[in-house]
N, C-alpha and C positions, 0 to 999 in steps of 0.2 A: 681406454676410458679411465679418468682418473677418479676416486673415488667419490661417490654420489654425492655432488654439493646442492643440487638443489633441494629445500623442503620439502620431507615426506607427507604425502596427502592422507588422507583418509584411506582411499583405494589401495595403497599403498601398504600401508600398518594392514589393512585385511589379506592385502596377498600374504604377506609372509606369514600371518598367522596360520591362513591355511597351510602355507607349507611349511608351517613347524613341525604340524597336526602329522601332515602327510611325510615329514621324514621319521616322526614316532610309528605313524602305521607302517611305512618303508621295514625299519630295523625291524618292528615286532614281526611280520613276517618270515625275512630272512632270518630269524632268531634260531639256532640250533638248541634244541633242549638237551643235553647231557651233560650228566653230571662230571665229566672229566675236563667239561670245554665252558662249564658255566661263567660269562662273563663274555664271552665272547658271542659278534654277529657274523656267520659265514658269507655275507654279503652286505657292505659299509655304503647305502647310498648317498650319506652324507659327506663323502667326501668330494664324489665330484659335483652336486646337487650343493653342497657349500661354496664350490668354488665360484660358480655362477653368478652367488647369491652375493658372496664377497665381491664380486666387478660388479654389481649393477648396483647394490645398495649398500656397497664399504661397511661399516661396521653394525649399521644393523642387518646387514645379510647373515654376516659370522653371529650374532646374535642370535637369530633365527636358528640358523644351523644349530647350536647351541642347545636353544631351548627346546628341538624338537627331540633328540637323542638323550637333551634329560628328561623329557615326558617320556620316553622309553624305561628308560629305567626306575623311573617311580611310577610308572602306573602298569607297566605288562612286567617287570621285574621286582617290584616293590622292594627298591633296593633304598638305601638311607638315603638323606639329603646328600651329605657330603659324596658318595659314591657318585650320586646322579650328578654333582658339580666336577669330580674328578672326569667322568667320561663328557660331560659337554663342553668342556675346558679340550680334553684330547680330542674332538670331532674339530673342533674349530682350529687349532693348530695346523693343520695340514694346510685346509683353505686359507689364512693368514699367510702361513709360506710361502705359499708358489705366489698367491697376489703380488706378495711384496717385490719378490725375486724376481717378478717378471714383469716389470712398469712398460708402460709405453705399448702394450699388446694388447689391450683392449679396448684400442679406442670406438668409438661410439660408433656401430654399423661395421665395424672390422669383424673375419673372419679366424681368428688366431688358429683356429685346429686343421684349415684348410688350406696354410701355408706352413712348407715345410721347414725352413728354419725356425718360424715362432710355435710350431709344435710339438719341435727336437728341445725346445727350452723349458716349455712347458713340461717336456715328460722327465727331463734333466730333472729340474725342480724339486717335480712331485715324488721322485723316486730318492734321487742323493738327499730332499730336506725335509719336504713334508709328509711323507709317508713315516721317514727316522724319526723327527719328532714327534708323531702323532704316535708312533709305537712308545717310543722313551718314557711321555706322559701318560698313553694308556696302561701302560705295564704297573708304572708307578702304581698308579689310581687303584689299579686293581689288587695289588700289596697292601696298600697304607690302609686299604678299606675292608678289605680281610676276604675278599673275592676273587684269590686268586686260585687258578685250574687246579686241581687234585692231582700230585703225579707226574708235573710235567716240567719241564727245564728252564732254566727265562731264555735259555738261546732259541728254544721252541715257541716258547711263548712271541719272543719280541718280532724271529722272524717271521709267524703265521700274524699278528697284527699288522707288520709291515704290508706282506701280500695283500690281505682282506682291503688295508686301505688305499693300496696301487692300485689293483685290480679295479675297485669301486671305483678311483679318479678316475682311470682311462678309460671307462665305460661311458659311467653318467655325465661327466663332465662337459664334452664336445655336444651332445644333447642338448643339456641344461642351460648352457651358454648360449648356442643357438637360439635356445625358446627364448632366454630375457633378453638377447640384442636389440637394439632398437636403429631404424637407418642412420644417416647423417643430419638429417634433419629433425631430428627429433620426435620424427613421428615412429608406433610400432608399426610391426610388420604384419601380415595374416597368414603369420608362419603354419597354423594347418592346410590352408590353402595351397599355399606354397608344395609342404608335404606331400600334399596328396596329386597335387599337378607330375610332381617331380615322380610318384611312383605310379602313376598312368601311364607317363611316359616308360618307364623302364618293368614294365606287368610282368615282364616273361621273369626276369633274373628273381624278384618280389617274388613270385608264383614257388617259384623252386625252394630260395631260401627259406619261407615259411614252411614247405611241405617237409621240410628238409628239420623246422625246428617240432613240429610236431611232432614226427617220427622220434626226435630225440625224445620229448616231455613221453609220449607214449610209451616205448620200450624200458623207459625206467620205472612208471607206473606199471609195466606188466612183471618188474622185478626182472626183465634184462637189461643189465648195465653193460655188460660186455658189447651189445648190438645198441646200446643209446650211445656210450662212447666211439664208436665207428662210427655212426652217423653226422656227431659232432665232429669228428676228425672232417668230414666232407662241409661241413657249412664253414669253413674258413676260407679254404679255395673259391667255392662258390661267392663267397662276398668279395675275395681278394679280384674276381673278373668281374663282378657289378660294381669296383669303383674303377676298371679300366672304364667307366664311359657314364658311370651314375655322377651325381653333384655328391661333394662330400658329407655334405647332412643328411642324406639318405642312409648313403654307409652309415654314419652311425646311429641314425636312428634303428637300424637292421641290429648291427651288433649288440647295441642295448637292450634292444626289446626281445632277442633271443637268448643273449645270455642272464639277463635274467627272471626269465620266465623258466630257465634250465637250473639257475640255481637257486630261486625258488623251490622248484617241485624237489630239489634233493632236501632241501629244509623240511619241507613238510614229508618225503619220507625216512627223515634220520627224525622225526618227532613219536615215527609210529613206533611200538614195541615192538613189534613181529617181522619190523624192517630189515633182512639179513645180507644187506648190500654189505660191501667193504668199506671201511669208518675213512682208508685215507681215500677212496673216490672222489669226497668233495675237494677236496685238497688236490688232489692232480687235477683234476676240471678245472679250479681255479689258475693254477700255473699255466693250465691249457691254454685260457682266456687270455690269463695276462699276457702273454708272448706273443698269441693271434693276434690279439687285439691292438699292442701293439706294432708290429708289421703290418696290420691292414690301415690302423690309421696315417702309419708314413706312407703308403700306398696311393691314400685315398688325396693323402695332401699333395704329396706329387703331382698325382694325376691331373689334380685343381690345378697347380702351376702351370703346368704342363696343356693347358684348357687356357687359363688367364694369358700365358705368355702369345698362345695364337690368335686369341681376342684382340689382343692389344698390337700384334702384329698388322692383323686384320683392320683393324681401328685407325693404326697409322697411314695402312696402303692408302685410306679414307681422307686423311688429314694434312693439310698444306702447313708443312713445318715451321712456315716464318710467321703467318697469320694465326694461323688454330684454328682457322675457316675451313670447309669442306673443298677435297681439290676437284678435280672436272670428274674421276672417278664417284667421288660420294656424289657429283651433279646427276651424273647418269643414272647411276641404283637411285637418287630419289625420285628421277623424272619417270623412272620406269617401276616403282611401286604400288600398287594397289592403292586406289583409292578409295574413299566410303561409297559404298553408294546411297542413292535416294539426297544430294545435295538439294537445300534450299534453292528455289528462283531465286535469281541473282546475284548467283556468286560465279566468281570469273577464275581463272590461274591465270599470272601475271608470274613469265618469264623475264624478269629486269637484268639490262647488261648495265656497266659502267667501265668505259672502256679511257687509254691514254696512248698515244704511239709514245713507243721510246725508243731513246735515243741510245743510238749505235754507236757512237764517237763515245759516250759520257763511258759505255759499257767498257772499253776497252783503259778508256784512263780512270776512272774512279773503282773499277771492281766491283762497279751495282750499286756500293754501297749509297748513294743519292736514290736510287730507284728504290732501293726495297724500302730504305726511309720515307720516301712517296707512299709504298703501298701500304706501310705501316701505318702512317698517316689516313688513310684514306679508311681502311679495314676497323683503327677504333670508332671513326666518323662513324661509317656506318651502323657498328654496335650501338650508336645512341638511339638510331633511329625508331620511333616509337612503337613506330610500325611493327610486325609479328610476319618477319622475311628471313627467311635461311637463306646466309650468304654462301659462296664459295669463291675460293682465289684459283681462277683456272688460269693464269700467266703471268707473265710480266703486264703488270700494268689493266688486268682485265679478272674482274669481279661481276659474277656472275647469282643475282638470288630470284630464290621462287619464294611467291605470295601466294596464299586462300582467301578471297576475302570479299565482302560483297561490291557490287559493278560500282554503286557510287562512291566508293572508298576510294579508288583508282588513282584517281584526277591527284587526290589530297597526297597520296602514296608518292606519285611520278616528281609532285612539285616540292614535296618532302627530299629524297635522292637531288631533285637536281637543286635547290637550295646548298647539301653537302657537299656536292661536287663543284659549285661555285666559289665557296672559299677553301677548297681542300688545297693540299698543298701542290706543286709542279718545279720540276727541276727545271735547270737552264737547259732550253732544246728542245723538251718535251710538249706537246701539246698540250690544253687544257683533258678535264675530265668530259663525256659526252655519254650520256644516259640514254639507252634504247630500250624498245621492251618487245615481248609478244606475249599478246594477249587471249585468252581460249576461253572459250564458253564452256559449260558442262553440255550435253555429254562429249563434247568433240575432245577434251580437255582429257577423259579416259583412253579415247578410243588413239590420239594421236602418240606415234611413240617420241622416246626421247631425241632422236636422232631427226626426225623432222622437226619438233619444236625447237629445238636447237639453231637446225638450218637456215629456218626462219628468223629466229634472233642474229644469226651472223645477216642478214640481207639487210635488217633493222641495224644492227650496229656498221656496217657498212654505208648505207647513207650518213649516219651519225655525226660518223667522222667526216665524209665529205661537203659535208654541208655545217658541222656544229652547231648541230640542233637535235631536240629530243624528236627521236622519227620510233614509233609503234606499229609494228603489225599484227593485224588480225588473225588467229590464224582457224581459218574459212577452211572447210570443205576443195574451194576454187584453189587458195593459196596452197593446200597442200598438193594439189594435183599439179599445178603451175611447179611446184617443189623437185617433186618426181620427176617431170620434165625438163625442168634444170638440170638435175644430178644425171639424167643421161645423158645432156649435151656435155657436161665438164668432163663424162666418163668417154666420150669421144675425144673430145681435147685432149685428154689424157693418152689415152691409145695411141693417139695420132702424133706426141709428142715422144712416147717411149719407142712408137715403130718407123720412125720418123719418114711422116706420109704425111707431111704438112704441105699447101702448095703455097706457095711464093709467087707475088704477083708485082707488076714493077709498074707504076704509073710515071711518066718523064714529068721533071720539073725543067721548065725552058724561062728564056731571057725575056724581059720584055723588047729589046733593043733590035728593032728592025734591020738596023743595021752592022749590029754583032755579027762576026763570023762564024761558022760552025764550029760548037767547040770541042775543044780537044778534051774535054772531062765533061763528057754527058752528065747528068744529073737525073737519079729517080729514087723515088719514096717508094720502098719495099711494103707489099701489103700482103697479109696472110690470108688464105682462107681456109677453108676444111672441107672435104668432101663426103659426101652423106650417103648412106649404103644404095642408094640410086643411080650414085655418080655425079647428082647434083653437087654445087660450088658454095658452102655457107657460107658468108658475106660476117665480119665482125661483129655485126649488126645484131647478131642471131646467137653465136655462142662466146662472145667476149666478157658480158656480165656475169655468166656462170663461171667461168673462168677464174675471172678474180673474188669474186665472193666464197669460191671453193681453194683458194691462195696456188692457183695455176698458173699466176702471169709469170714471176721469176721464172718458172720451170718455161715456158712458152716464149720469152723475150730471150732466152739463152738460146734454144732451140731455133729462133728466127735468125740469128745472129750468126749460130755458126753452120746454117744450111746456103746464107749470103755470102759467108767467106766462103764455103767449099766451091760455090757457081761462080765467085768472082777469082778464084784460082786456076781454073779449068785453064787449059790452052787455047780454047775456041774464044773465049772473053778479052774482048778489049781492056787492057790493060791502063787506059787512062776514066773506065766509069766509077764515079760515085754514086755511093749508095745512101739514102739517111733511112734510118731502123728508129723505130719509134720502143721506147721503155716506157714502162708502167712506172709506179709512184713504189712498189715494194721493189720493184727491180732499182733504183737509181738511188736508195735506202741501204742496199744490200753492201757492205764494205767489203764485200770478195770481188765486188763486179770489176774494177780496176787491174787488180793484178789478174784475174780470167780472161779479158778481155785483151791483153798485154801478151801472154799467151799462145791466145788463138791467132793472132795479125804475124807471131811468131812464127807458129807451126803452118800456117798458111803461106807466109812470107807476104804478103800485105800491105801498104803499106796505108801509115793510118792518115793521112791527109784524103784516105777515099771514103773515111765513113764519118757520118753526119748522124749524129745521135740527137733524134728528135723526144721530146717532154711535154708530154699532153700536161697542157695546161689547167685545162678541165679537170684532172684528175689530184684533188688536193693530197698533200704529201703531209702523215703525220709532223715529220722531220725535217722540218725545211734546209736546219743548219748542217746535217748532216749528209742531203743532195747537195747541197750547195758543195760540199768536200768532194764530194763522188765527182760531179759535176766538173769542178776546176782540174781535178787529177786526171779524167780524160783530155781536156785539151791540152795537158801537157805531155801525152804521151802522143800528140796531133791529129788529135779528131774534131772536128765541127759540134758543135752542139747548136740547137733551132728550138723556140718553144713551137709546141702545134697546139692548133683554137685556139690561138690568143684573141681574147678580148671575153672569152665565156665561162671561166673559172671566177673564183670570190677574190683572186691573188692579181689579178693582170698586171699591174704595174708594180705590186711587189717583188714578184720574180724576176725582174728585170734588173730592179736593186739588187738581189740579193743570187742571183745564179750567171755564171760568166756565159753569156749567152752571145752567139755571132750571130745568129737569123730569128726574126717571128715568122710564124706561118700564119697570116690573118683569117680569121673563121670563116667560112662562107655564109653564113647567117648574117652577116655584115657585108658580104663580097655582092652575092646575089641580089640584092635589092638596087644597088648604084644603076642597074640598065634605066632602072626609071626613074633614074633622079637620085633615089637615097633617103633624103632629105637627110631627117637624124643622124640615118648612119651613113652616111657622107662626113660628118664634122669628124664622128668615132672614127670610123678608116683616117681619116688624114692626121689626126690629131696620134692616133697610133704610129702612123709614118715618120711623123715630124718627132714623137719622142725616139722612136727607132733610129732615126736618122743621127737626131744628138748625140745618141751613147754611140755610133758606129756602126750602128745594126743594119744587115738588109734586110728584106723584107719579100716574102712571098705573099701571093694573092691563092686563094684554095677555091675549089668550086667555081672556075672559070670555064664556063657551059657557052660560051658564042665567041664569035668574033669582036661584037661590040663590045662584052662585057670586058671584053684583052683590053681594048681601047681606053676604056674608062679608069682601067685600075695602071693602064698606063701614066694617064694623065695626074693619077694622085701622084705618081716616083714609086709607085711600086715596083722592084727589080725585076722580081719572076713570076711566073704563074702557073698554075700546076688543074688541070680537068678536064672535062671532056672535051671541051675546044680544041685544048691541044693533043687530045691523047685517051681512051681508053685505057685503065688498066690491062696489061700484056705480061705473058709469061717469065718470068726475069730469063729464066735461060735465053729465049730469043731477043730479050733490052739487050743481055750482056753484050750477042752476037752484031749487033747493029741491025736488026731487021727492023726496029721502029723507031729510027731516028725523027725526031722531030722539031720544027724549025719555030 
């Protein structure tokens, strides 16, 4: 804090009056009356009670100080003017000193005694400069003015000055300081407040030390100094383990207010005549003090470090290093925090995502550095937003904030967000930005934990992207049970993927060409199912979307893959079937799948003109640019690629452009209507064909359910056809074997 520039108030001029007052009443107390030591205070509180005074109010603090030590001496010592100028001249010398010596420590809301190098500088200071010249000038003062002790040496003299006014800093000071700091803002503290929370919390260690300074003031009131001094030997240690774990302004508030309430009562019994204690008591007490005093304050500052440095440890686990935003960890501890209770009607929690796929190619040439500039980008966007949302950056490319706020806010909130993410920035490849949310009502909004409102926003961000569009869910009572149900079927997935008890199911794709020969490379679309603790067959139908919403496809489209090569390896398998394996949108994404895949065909021996890597088309791909790489690098190690459901995704004929594609599989939502004509989608099918045809492409028919409907999707030039006309799906091990050939 650098020395008080603003204008003193009113309020202001009366504080330090009173504590001119009160550092006059201070010294007159601690005042020793005998005639050998006249001039001197056995207890100086104006030295750390000025230092305070000197940080918070620069020159008229040291003023202050000043004035109160010469009201000491002209009115409880009725000593001259000039005397009383000599001694308030030497009370402010010390606080002047260390101020100066030690700039930059007290800035405004800072702690300086409860960090241990600015408290190592502090006592440097006080000890090597302002204690020496508080003595220097007091010694003077006390010669020039004819008040000097009876009997006694100046090496005596100057070093019991030196003590009284060390001892005094390192007491009052860290106290005094404390009481005038004010935070960073300007505002004071309710530092009793404070105090007294801080020694509720710590009663037991509180309980002892007091019982502990009693027993001291007692046993020298009863004229045993021998048994107060032992006692006081014991309240050092005891404060030295109440700052292993107290805040450091406790410690000194303890230290203070026992040392000098101890050296007090020796003052007031070296005042008595009939006092027959030993004269240097106060004098070894004091040394006691100042040496305890300071090893319990390096102690206590430590400790503080030592507290702060885990805080901040603590703080960072909390804190997403590139943004300053909270990371998924601080998401969780706030979703799982105590909330008020007794909310207002109509107020909601609004779980908001804002998500981006990124691109995998860019990662490996650029080093991120494009991406975290996106997130950058995007994290101060958000900071503008009016709104009153704690963000958090839980990925690459995915920002995550919770709202409180009332229901018809909502609408204004969502269109807020997605306004920012319409002009925020996107790298070459990246997708745009896509805002989801879940939404809670109170009380479900307590009752629901973090880890299902979560889940819920993944199912919400997952539409999002597929569709790029703002998608919100509710999250109901229904939805979380629907929630629950999910996460057991993904936890079957899962099981069934690490103990590999997936079954494999083979459906034949055949010619349309009547009069095609039988061929020598059957053709079938491997299909998964799961089996359910009955033995029943779940259908994709049923645990596919938990799947991917829980990021199981990659784990599950490897696991399909390499349980086709192991049954197309066997010796019982015809050596000329193909197979097509249908990939997820995160699988064909993934830049290991190439060389893995390169691998397997290896260690299998394989060879890759038999597998047909099908692309649900339906399934939009953050990355289009970076399938498209996967994509083309498979057919060059000679595999097939086919999109599936073409015609029902937002991309149909973009894909086409932009992925090196040898076959469509046409929808059956398009296939199934032609027995009766069509109509509409009679033009879509053919029109499908006829671009298929331009670029080279064949073409599959899907969901060919009769004989007629063979007919009809013949007559468009449809190649092949793939359904239950032709075929039930059948166990791959028995496809491989030829047991269901089909014509």
């Amino acid at each position: 804090m650098h020395p008080h520039t603003e204008p003193l108030t009113a309020k202001d001029w009366l504080r330090l009056s009173w504590v001119a007052l009160g550092l006059a009443g201070l010294t007159a107390v601690s005042y020793v009356q005998r005639p050998d030591e006249a001039g001197f205070a056995l207890f100086w509180p104006s030295a750390g009670i000025g230092l305070a005074l000197a940080v918070r109010y620069a020159l008229a603090g040291l003023a202050a100080t000043g004035l109160g030590v010469g009201l000491w001496a002209m009115l409880f010592r009725d000593w001259s003017l000039s005397a009383a100028l000599w001694t308030a001249v030497a009370a402010m010398c010390g606080p002047a000193w260390v101020r100066w010596r030690t700039p930059g420590l007290w800035a405004d809301g800072s702690q300086p005694f409860a960090s241990l190098p600015s408290l190592l500088a502090i006592l440097r200071a006080q000890a090597a400069g302002g204690s020496v010249l508080a003595a220097l000038v007091g010694t003077a003062g006390l010669w020039w003015t004819g008040h000097w002790p009876a009997n006694l040496p100046v090496v005596w003299v100057l070093s019991t000055y030196w003590l009284l006014e060390t001892s005094g800093a390192w007491l009052f000071a860290p106290v005094a300081s404390w009481l005038t700091m004010r935070q960073r803002d300007g505002k004071h503290v309710d530092r009793p407040k404070q105090l007294l929370q801080a020694a509720l919390t710590h009663r037991v260690g509180i309980f002892f030390t007091l019982l502990l300074t009693v027993a001291v003031v007692s046993m020298l009131l009863a004229d045993r100094p021998d048994l107060a001094q032992a006692a006081l030997y014991g309240l050092m240690p005891l404060l030295v383990l109440l700052a292993l774990r107290a805040p450091p302004f406790l410690i000194h508030t303890m230290l203070m207010g026992a040392a000098a309430l101890v050296l007090f009562t020796l003052a007031y019994l070296k005042r008595q005549p009939e006092w027959s204690g030993d004269d240097t008591l106060p004098l070894t007490l004091i040394l006691y003090l100042l040496a305890g005093s300071g090893v319990l304050l390096v102690v206590a500052a430590s400790m503080a470090e030592r507290r702060r440095s885990e805080q901040r440890l603590a703080s960072a686990a909390l804190i997403d290093p590139l943004t300053g935003l909270g990371n998924e960890a601080a998401l969780f501890k706030k979703l799982d925090a105590p909330m008020d209770e007794g909310q207002p009607g109509g107020q909601v929690r609004l779980l908001v995502s804002v998500c981006s796929g990124p691109s995998r190619q860019r990662h490996l040439s650029s080093g991120f550095n494009d991406l975290y500039t996106r997130d950058l980008d995007m994290s101060d966007r958000l900071r503008t937003l009016p709104h009153n949302v704690w963000w958090s950056r839980t990925g690459l490319g995915v920002f995550r904030g919770l709202w409180l706020g009332a229901a018809h806010q909502q609408s204004a909130l969502l269109d807020g967000i997605s306004g920012v993410c319409a002009g925020a920035h996107t790298t070459e490849g990246s997708s745009p930005w896509v805002v989801s949310g879940a939404l809670a009502h109170y009380p479900l909004a307590q009752a629901c934990s973090a880890q299902m409102q979560l889940g819920l926003l993944v199912q919400a961000e997952f539409r999002a992207q597929q569709f790029r569009r703002l998608e919100v869910v509710e999250i109901s009572a229904a939805a979380v049970e629907a929630l629950r149900n999910e996460s057991v079927l993904a936890e079957k997935v899962r099981r069934a993927i690490e103990g590999h008890s997936l079954v494999l199911m083979a459906q034949p794709i055949v010619s349309n060409d009547c009069h095609a020969p039988t061929p020598a490379q059957p053709k079938a679309e491997i299909l998964v199912r799961l089996r359910d603790g009955d033995g029943a067959l779940l259908t994709p139908a049923v645990f596919m979307a938990p799947a991917m919403r829980t990021g199981l496809m990659p784990q599950l489209d490897r696991a399909v893959l390499e349980m086709t090569l192991q049954a197309m390896a066997s010796p019982t398998s015809r050596p000329g079937a193909r197979c097509a394996i249908n990939l997820s949108g995160p699988t064909v994404m993934d830049d290991q799948l190439v060389s893995w895949v390169a691998n397997l065909l290896q260690r299998y021996a394989i060879s890759a003109e038999r597998l047909v890597f099908e692309v649900t088309e339906s399934m939009a791909m953050t990355d289009l640019d970076s399938a498209a790489q996967t994509l083309t690098a498979l057919r060059k190690l000679g595999c097939q690629v086919a999109i599936d459901d073409f015609g029902t995704g937002i991309a149909t004929f973009d894909y086409l452009k932009r992925f090196p594609v040898d076959s469509v599989k046409i929808d059956g939502s398009f296939i199934q209507p032609l027995v009766q004509g069509g109509g509409v989608d009679r033009v879509i099918v053919e029109s499908m064909v006829k671009v298929a045809h331009s670029l080279g492409m064949t073409t599959v028919a899907e969901y060919v359910s009769s004989p007629a409907l063979r007919v009809e999707v013949t007559a468009l030039g449809i190649e092949e056809s793939q359904g239950y006309a032709i075929s039930e799906p059948v166990p791959l091990a028995d496809w491989l074997q030829g047991k269901h050939d089909c014509l």
